[in-house]
N, C-alpha and C positions, 0 to 999 in steps of 0.2 A: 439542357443545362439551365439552373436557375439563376439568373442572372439576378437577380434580387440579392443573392447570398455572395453573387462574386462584386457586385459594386459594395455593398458595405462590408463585407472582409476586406478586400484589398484597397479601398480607400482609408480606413480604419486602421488597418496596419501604416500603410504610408504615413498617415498622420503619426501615428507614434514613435516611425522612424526618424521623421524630421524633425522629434521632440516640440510637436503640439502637446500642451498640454490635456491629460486622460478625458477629463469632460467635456472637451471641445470636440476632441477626436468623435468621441462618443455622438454629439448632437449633431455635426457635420457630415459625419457618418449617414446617418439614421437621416437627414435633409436628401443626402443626395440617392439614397435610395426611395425617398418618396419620388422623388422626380423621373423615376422612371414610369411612376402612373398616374402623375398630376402637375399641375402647371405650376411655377415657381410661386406665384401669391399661395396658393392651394394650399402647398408644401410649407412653407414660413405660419404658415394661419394651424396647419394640423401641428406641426411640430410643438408649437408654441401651447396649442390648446393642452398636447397629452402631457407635457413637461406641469400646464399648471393644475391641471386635474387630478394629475399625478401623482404632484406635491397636496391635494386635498384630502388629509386624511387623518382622523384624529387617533390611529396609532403612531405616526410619525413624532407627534410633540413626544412621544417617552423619548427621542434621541439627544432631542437638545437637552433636554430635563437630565437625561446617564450621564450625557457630556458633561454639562456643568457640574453637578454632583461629584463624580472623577477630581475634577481640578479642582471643586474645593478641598475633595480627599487627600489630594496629590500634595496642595500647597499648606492644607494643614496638620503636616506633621504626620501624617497616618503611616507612610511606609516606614519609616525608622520604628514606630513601634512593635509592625508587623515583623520586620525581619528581628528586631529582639526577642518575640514570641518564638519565631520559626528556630532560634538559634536554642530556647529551650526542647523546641521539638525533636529536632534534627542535630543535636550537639554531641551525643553519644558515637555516633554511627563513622566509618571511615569519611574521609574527607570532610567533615562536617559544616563547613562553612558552603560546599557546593549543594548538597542536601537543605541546607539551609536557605541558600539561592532561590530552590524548586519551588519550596515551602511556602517562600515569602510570596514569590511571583503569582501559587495558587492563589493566594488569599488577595494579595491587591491589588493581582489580577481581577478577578473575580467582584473588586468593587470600584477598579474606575472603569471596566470592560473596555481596557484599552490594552493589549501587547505592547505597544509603544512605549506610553505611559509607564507601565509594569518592568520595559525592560529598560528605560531610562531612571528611572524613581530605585528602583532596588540593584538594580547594575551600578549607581552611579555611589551606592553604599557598599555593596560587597567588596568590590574589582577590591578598591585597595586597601580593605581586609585580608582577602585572599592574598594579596601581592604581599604583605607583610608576614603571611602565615607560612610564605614558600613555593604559592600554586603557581602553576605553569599560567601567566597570564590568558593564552590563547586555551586553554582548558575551560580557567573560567569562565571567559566571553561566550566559548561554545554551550555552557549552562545555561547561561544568562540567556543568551539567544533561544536555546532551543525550548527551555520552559516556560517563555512570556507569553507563547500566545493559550496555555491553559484558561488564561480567562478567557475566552474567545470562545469557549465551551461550557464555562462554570458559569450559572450568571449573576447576575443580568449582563447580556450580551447585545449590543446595538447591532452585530451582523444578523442575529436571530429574530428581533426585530423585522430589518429588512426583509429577509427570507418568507417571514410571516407575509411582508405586505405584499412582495412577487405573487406570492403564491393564491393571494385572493383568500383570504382567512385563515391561513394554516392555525391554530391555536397557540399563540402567545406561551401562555400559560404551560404545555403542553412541551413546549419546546424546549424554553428553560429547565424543566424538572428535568427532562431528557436531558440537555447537557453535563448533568453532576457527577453521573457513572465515566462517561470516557471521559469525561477533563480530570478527573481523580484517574485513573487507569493511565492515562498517560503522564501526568505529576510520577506516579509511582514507578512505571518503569523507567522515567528518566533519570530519578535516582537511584534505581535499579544499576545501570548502568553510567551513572557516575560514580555509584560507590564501586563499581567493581575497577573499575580506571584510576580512584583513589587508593585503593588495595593495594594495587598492582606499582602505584606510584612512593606509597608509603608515606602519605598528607596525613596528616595530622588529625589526631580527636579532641574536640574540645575539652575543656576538664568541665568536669562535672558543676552547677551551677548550686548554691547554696539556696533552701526550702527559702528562704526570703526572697532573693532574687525569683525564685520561679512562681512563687507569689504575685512581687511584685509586676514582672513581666504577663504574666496571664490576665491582671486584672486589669491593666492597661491594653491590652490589645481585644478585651471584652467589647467595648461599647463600638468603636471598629467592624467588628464581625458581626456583632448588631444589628447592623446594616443589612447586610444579608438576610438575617432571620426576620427582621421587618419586611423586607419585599416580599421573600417566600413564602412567608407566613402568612402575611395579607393577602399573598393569591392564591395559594393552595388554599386558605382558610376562607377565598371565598369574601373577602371584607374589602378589598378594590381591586382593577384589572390592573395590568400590566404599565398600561400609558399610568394610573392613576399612581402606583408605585412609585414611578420615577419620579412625580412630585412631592410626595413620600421622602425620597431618597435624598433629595437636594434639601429638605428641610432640617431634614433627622444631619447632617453631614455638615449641616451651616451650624445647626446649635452648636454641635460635639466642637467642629473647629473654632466658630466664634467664641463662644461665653465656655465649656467645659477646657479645652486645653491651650484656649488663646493663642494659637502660634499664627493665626491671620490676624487684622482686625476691620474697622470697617473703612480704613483708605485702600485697604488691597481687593476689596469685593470688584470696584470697576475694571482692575486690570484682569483680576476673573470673571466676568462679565464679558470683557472684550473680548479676552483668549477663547470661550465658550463658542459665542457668535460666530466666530472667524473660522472656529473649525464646522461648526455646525452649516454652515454656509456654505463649506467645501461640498460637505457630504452629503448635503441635499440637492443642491447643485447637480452635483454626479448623478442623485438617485432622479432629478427630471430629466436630465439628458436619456440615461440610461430607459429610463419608461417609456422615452420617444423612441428609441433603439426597437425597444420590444415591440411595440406598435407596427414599426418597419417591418418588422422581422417575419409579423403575423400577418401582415398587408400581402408578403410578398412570398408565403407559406415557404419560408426555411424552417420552420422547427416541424412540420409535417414533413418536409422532404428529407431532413437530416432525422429525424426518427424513421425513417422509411427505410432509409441505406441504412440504420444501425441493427436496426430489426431484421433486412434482407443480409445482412454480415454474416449474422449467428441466430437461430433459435433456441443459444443456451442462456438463461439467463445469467449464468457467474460469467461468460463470458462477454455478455455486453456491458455488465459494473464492471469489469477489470478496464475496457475499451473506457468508459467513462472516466473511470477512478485516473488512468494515463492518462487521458485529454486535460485532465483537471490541473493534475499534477503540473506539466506539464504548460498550461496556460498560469497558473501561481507564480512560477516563475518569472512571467515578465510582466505580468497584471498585479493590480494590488484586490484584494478581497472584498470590495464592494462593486465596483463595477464589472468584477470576472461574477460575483454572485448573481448581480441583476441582468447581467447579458446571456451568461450559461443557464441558467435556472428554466424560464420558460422553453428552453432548447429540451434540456435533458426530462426535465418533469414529468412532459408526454410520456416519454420513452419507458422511465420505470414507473410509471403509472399504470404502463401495457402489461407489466411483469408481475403487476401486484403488491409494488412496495410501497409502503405508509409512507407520507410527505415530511412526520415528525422525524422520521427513519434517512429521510433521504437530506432535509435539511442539515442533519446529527452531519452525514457523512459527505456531504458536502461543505459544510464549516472544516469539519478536521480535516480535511484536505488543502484546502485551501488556506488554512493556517500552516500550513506545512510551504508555502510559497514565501510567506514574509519572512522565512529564514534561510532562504536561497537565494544566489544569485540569479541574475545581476539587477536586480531592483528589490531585492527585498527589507522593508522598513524595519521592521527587528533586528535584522544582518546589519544595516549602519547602524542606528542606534548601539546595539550592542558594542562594537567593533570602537564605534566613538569612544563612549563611555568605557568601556575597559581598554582604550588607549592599544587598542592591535589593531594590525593592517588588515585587510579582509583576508590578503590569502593567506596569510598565517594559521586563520583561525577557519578556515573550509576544512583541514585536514582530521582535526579535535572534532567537525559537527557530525562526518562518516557515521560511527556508530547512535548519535542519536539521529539523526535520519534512517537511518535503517529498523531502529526502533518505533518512530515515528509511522513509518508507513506497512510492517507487519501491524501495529494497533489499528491501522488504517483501515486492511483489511479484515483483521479480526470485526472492526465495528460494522462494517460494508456486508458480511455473509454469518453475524451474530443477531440479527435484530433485537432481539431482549436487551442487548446489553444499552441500550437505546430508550427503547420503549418500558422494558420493566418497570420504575419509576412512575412515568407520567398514569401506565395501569393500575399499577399498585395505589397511588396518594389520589392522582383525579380523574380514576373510573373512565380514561380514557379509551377509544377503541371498541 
């Protein structure tokens, strides 16, 4: 028996039953399994070292840099533009304000790289659109919720990031381009299957928007989307790295909101400033505990033992991603996505690395999985937000999220035993592979 794996599981778990909070669990955890092979000073001096070593890394500043960039997004007026865009996009179609929902989410998703954010910022605009159009409250929220975390896929993404630093260089660069196919693929079938539930409910089509308005709307959500083509551009194009973007991206986002659309000004920078910090501070926090975890984890070879049993399970390999894909699943539900990333990650990696699958490949489908947790109960961050914001009780709206769950995870495994749909991209634009 390894008891390395049974002292920090089941103290780990303990701690998150008595409601420690995650990155305490996390570092307390990963203490008291050093002290199974070193003395208490030992153990405080190594924990302490990998947390700040850890934290030594100059891919890490692109976090605070997305974060901050995000809230200046957020607070300057960026999503109302966006979802008036999305409502020329998706104004035609059944249901069209839920379509519109998806739309918006893709897109400001995709530039604060936050689901939260995305499903607080444009949930908190739809809900009582929709409410006034006729929609089933709980339909809505089930939108709202299950399309927010597309940015989480589309990037720039702070969890891919992370993923990158776990993994000891996976390609930045590499990662991002890969996310564009499945966070589009799943945008589209979740209004796939909203429109079909809007069909069937008989919601409403927007009327059609006069060449002025769509004009006027398009050229407004131009400089917005910008954004985007600045990051990707500058890295696919090879003119700065990924970290260097995200400085990029907070400047290009100060202009647009400071001096081009004015809806901040320069007394609201420090309460953005501060909000920035405080979350960034969270999330790195997490991300030293969690390097101390991993360290544990290697000290006391669980990810060679637990590759071992996965390996001696089955020698097929769809049948040991199915075993992972469930574990994942499975752990999203009561973990939130960065510390199930940097805890699972050096676990599973081994494993399909035995199998022969590309890390841009495995990171792809390990994000979409695990994006698929924050819209589940009973901890998941999209689920309240959502549920908040569109003013529904949670169980109201579990029974509306059914079919995009179901949809959610056939895309899951379509991307899990399609690799192209992953990799094509990063081949195709940077000679990746």
């Amino acid at each position: 028996m390894n008891w390395a794996a049974v002292v920090l599981f089941s103290s780990f778990a303990t701690l998150m039953v008595i409601g420690v909070p995650i990155a305490f669990s996390i570092g307390i955890a990963a203490a008291l399994t050093f002290l199974l092979f070193m003395t208490f000073d030992q153990t405080i001096f190594i924990v302490a070292q990998q947390m700040a070593s850890g934290l030594d890394s100059f891919t890490l500043l692109a976090i605070p840099f997305f974060i901050l960039a995000g809230n200046i997004m957020n607070r300057g007026g960026i999503a109302l533009r966006l979802i008036e865009f999305a409502k020329v996009l998706g104004g035609r179609l059944p249901g069209a304000l839920a379509h519109c929902n998806v739309i918006a989410n893709m897109m400001f998703g995709s530039i604060s790289g936050s689901a939260v954010a995305s499903a607080a910022a444009v949930g908190g605009v739809m809900a009582p659109l929709q409410r006034k159009e006729g929609y089933d409250p709980a339909y809505s929220a089930a939108v709202n919720i299950a399309s927010s975390p597309t940015g989480l896929l589309i990037p720039p993404s702070t969890t891919l990031i992370v993923y990158s630093l776990i993994t000891g260089g996976t390609s930045i660069s590499a990662l991002f381009v890969a996310g564009y196919l499945p966070g589009a693929l799943l945008g589209l079938s979740l209004m796939l299957v909203a429109g079909v539930i809007a069909k069937r409910r008989g919601y409403p089509v927007s009327q059609r928007p006069s060449w002025a308005e769509v004009r006027h709307r398009t050229l407004d959500a131009i400089l917005p989307l910008g954004l985007v083509l600045v990051i990707m551009g500058g890295i696919i194009g090879g003119v700065f790295t990924a970290t260097e973007a995200s400085a990029a991206a907070v400047v290009y986002s100060l202009v647009l909101a400071l001096f081009w659309y004015r809806e901040i000004g320069l007394k609201d920078l420090p309460s953005i400033l501060l909000e920035s910090a405080v979350t960034t501070t969270i999330v790195l926090f997490m991300i030293g505990t969690s390097i101390a975890m991993s360290r544990a984890m290697a000290y006391g070879d669980i990810p060679f033992a637990l590759s071992d049993y996965l390996l001696m399970l089955s020698d097929n390999p769809l049948v040991i991603l199915l075993v992972i894909n469930l574990a994942l699943l499975v752990v999203g539900t009561f973990m939130d996505m960065t510390p199930a990333l940097l805890i699972f990650t050096p676990i599973f990696l081994p494993v399909v690395s035995d199998l022969g699958m590309d890390p841009v490949h495995f990171g792809i489908m390990m994000t979409f999985n695990l994006s698929i947790g924050i819209c589940t109960p009973p901890v998941g961050s999209a689920l309240f937000i959502g549920c908040s914001v569109g003013q529904v009780p949670i169980a109201r709206v579990i029974r509306p999220l059914l079919p995009f769950y179901a949809v959610m995870i056939g895309l899951l495994l379509l991307v899990t035993f399609v690799p192209e749909i992953s990799l094509i991209l990063p081949q195709w634009l940077l000679n990746y592979g």
